[in-house]
C-alpha positions as CSV (number, residue, x, y, z in Angstrom):
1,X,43.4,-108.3,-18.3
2,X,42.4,-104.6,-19.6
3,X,39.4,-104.5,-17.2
4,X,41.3,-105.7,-14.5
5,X,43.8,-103.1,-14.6
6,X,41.2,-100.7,-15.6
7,X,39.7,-101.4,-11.7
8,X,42.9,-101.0,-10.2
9,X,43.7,-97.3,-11.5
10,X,41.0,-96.3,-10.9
11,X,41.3,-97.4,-6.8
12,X,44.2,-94.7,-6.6
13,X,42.7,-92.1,-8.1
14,X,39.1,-92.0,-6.1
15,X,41.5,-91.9,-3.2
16,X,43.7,-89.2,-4.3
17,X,40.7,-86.9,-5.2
18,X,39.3,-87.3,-2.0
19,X,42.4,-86.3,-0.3
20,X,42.7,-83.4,-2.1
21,X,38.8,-82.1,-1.4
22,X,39.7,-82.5,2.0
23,X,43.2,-80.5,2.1
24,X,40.7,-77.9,-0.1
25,X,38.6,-77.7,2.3
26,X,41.2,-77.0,4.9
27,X,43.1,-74.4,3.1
28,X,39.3,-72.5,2.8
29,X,38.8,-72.5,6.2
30,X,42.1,-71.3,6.9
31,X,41.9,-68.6,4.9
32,X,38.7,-67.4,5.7
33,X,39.8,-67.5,9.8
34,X,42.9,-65.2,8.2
35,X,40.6,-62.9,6.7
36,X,38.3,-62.4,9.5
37,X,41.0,-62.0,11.6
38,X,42.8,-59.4,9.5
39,X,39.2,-57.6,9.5
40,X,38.3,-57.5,13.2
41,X,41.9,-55.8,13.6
42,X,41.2,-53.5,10.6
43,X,37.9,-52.4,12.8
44,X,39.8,-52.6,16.5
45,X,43.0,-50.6,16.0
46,X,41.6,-47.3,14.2
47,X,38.8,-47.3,17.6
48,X,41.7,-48.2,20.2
49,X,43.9,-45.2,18.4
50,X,40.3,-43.1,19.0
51,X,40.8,-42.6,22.5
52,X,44.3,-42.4,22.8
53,X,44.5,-38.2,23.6
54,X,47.1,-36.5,21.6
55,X,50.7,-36.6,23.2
56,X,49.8,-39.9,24.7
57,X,50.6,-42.4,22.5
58,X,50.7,-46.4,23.7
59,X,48.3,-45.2,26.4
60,X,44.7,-46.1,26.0
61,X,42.5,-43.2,27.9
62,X,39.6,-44.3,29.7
63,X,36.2,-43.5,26.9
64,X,34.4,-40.6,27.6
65,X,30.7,-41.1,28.8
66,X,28.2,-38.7,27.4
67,X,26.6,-36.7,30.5
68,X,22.6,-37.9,30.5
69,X,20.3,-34.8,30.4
70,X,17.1,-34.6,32.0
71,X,14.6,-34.0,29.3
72,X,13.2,-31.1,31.5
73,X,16.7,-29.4,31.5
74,X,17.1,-28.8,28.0
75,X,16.0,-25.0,27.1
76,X,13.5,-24.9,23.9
77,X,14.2,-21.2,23.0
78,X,10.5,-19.4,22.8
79,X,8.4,-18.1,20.4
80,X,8.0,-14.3,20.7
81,X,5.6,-12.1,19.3
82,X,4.5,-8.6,19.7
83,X,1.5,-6.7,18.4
84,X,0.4,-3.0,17.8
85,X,-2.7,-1.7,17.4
86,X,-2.6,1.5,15.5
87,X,-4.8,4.3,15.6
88,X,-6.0,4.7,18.7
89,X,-7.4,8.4,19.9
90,X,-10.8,8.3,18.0
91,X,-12.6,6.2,20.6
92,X,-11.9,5.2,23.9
93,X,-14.3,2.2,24.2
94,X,-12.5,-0.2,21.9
95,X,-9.3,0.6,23.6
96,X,-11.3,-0.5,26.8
97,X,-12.3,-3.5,25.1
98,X,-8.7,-3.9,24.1
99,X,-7.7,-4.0,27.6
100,X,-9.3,-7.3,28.3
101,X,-7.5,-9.4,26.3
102,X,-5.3,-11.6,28.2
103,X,-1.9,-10.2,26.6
104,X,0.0,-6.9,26.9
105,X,0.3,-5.1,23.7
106,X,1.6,-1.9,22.3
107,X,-1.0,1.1,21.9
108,X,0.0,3.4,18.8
109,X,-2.1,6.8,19.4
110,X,-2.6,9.3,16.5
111,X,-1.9,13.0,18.6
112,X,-4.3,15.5,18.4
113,X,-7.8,13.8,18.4
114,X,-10.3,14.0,21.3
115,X,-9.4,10.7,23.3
116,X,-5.6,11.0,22.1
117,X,-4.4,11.9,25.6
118,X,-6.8,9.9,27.6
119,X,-6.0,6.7,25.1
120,X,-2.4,7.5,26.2
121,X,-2.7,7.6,30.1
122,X,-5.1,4.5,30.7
123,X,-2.6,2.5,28.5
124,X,0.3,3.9,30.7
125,X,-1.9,3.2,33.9
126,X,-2.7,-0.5,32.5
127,X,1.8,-0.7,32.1
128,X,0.9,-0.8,28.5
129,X,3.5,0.1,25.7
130,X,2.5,3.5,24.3
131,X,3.4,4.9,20.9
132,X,2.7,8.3,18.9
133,X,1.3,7.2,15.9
134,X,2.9,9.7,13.8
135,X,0.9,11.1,10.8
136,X,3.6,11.3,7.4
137,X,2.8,11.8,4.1
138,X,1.3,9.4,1.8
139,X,1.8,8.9,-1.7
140,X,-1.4,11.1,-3.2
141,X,-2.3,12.8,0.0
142,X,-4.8,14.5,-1.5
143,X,-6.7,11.2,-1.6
144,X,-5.4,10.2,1.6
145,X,-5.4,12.4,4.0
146,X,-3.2,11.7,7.1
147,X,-4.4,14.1,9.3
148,X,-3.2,17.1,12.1
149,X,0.1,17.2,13.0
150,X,1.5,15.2,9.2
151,X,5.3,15.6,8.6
152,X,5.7,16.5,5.0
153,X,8.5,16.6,2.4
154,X,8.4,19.9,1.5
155,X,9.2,20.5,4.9
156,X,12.2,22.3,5.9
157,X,14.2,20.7,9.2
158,X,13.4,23.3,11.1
159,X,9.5,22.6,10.8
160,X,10.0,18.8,10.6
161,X,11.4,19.1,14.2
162,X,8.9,21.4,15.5
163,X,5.9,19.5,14.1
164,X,7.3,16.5,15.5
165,X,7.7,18.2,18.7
166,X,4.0,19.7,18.7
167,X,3.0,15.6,18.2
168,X,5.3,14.0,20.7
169,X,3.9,16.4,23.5
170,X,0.0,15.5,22.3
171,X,0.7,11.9,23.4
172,X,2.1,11.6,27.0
173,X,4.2,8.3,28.2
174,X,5.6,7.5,24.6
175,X,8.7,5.0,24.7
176,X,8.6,5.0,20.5
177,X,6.9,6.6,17.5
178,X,5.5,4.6,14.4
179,X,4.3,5.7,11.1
180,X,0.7,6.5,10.2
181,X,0.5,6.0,6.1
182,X,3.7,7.8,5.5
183,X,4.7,6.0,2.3
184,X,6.1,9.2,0.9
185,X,7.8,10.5,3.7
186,X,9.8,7.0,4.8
187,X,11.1,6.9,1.6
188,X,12.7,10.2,2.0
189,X,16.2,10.0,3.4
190,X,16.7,13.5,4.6
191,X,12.8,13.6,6.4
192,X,13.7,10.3,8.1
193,X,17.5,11.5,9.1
194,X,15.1,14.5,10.7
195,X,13.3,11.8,12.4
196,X,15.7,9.2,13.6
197,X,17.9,12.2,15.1
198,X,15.1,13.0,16.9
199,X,14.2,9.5,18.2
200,X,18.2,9.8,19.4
201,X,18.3,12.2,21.5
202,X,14.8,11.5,23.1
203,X,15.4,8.0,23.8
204,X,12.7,6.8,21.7
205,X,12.2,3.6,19.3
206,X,11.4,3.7,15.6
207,X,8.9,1.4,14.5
208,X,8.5,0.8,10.4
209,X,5.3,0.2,9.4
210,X,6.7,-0.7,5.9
211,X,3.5,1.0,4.0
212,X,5.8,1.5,1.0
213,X,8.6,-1.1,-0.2
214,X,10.6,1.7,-1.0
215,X,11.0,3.0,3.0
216,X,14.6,3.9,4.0
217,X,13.5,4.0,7.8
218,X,14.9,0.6,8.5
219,X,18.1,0.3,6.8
220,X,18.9,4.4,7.5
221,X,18.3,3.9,11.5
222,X,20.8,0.8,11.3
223,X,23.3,2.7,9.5
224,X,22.8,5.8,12.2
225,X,23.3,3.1,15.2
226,X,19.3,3.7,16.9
227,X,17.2,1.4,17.9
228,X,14.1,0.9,15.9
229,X,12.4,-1.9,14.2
230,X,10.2,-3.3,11.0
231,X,6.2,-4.3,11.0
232,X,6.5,-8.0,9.6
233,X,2.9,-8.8,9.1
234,X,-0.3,-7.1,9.1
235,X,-3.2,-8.6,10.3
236,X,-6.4,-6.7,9.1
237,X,-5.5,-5.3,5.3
238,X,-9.2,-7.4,4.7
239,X,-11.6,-7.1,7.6
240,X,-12.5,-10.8,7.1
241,X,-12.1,-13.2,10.7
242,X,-10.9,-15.5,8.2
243,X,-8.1,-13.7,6.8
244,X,-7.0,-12.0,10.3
245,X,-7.1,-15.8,11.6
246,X,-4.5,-17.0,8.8
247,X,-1.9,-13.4,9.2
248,X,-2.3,-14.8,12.9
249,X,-1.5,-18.2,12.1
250,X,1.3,-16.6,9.8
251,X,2.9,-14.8,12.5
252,X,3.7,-17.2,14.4
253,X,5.1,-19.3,11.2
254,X,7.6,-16.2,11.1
255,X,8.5,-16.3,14.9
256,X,9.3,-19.7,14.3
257,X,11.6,-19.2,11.4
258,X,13.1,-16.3,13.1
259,X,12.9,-16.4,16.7
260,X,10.4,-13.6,16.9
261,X,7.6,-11.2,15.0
262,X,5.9,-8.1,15.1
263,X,2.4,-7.6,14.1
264,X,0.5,-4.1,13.3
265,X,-3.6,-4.4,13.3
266,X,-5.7,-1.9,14.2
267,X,-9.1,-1.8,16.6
268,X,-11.7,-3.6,14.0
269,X,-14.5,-5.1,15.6
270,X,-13.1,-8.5,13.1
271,X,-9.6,-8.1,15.0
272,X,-10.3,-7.7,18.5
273,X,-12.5,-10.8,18.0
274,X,-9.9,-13.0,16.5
275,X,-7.3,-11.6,19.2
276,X,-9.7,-12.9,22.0
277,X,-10.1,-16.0,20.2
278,X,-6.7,-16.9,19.4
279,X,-4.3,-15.3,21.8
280,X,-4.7,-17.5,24.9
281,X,-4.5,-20.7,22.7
282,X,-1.2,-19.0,21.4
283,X,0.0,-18.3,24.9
284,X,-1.1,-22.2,26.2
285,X,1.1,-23.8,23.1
286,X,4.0,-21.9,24.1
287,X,4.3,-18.7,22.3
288,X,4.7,-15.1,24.6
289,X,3.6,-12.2,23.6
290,X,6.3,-9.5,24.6
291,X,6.4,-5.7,24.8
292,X,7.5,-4.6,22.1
293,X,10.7,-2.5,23.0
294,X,11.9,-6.3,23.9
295,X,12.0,-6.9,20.4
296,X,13.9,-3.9,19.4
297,X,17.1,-3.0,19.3
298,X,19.9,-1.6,16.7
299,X,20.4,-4.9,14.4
300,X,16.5,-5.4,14.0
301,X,15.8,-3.3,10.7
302,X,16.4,-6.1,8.0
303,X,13.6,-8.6,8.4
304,X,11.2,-10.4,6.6
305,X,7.7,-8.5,5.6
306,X,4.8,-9.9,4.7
307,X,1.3,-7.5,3.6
C-alpha cells in the first residue's frame, strides 16, 4: 500500500515540474525579447533626435552626406626653407661656384673688400637676394677682429648712422642687412634701436644671426613694428660634410615643425659640396627653397635656434 501511493505522488509531481521548466522558459524568452527591444530603442531615438535641426522638432531632416574629396585636391602646406651664405666679397670664384646650384639663395656681402661690389652686382644680375653683411662688434674684438666699416658701442648715434651709411653704399642692390660677429653690439639696445631705425626708413630687412644668446635684435625690431628675422640653424660651425649633412637634415626637421627655416653657412669648400649634394634631393621630396624676404616679416623674431 505505501509503495503504491509512493508511485502515484510522485506521477503529479514529474508533471508539474515540467510544466513549470516550460512556463520558465517562456518567461526568459520574453524577457530577453523586452530587453532587446528596450535597447535597440535606447540606440534609435538619441540617432533619430541627431538629425532633427534645431527649431524643427517631430521632423526628421534628410542626413547630411560628407562631400568626397579628390585626394589630389587636398593642399599639403610646404616645407620652406631659406639659406644665406655669409661673407661674401673676398673671392669672387666660390660665389660663381655658388651660382650653380640648382636653388636661389641669399648672398650676404661684407662692404669694403675687393670683390664686395662685384659679389653684389652678379648676385643682383643672377635675381639673387643681396645682403650687407654688416661688421659689429664682437665680444673681445681685439681677438676677433670684425673688420672695415664695424659699428661699435662706444659709438655715438651720430657715427653709428654714418658708418652704417658708409657700408650700405659699399654694397649696391641690398634688400636687408645681417650681422657679421656682432655679439656685443646686438646685445646693445640703444646700437640696435640706431640700427633698426635705419633699416625703417630705408626699407630694409633685419636678419639675426643670433651669435650671442643675449641679442636684443629680434625681440627689439618686433616691439618697433619692422620687419626682420632670426638665423635658426647654422650649417658649418665644424667644417665636417658629416656634420653640415646632419644641420641640413636638421633644417628641414625645423621647417617641418614650424612651417619654415632659415639657415646661415658660409662659402666652405665642405658646404658648397653638401649644398650640391643635398639640395635637389630636398627640392624632389617636396621642400622649396624661398627667398629669403618671403620668410620675413614683423611677427618672425621669436623662433627656435639651434648652433
Amino acid at each position: 500500500m505505501t509503495k503504491k501511493r509512493r508511485k502515484r505522488s510522485s506521477r503529479p509531481k514529474s508533471g508539474a515540474k515540467g510544466l513549470l521548466t516550460v512556463t520558465g522558459k517562456i518567461l526568459i524568452a520574453a524577457l530577453a525579447i523586452s530587453i532587446l527591444t528596450a535597447l535597440s530603442v535606447l540606440y534609435v531615438v538619441p540617432a533619430l533626435r541627431d538629425v532633427v535641426p534645431t527649431g524643427e522638432v517631430g521632423t526628421v531632416a534628410k542626413p547630411q552626406v560628407p562631400e568626397v574629396v579628390e585626394k589630389s585636391e587636398v593642399s599639403v602646406a610646404p616645407l620652406r626653407i631659406a639659406i644665406v651664405i655669409d661673407d661674401f666679397g673676398y673671392d669672387i670664384k666660390r660665389l660663381r661656384r655658388l651660382f650653380e646650384l640648382d636653388a636661389e639663395l641669399a648672398v650676404a656681402v661684407l662692404p669694403h673688400l675687393r670683390y664686395s661690389k662685384a659679389s653684389a652686382e652678379e648676385a643682383h644680375q643672377r635675381g639673387w637676394e643681396v645682403l650687407l653683411h654688416l661688421p659689429m662688434e664682437p665680444e673681445n674684438s681685439a681677438v676677433n677682429n670684425p673688420g672695415q666699416g664695424a659699428l661699435y658701442t662706444s659709438m655715438d648715434s651720430a657715427e653709428l648712422q654714418q658708418t652704417l651709411s658708409f657700408d650700405l653704399d659699399n654694397v649696391p642692390h641690398v634688400t636687408g642687412v645681417n650681422n657679421h660677429m656682432g655679439s656685443k653690439a646686438t646685445a646693445d639696445e640703444r646700437l640696435m634701436r640706431v640700427v633698426l631705425e635705419a633699416m625703417d626708413e630705408r626699407g630694409l630687412f633685419f636678419l639675426d644671426s643670433r651669435t650671442s644668446a643675449k641679442s636684443v635684435a629680434g625681440s627689439l625690431a618686433a616691439s618697433m613694428g619692422i620687419r626682420g628675422g632670426v638665423r635658426n640653424i647654422f650649417l658649418d660651425n665644424t667644417r665636417d660634410r658629416d656634420y653640415i649633412r646632419g644641420q641640413v637634415d636638421e633644417l628641414v626637421r625645423m621647417a617641418r615643425r614650424t612651417g619654415s627655416a632659415i639657415a646661415i653657412g658660409h662659402p666652405y669648400t665642405e658646404t658648397l659640396d653638401v649644398l650640391e649634394e643635398m639640395l635637389p634631393q630636398l627640392i624632389k621630396n617636396g621642400v622649396e627653397v624661398v627667398r629669403l624676404s618671403d620668410l620675413i616679416d614683423t611677427d618672425r623674431h621669436v623662433v627656435e635656434t639651434v648652433r
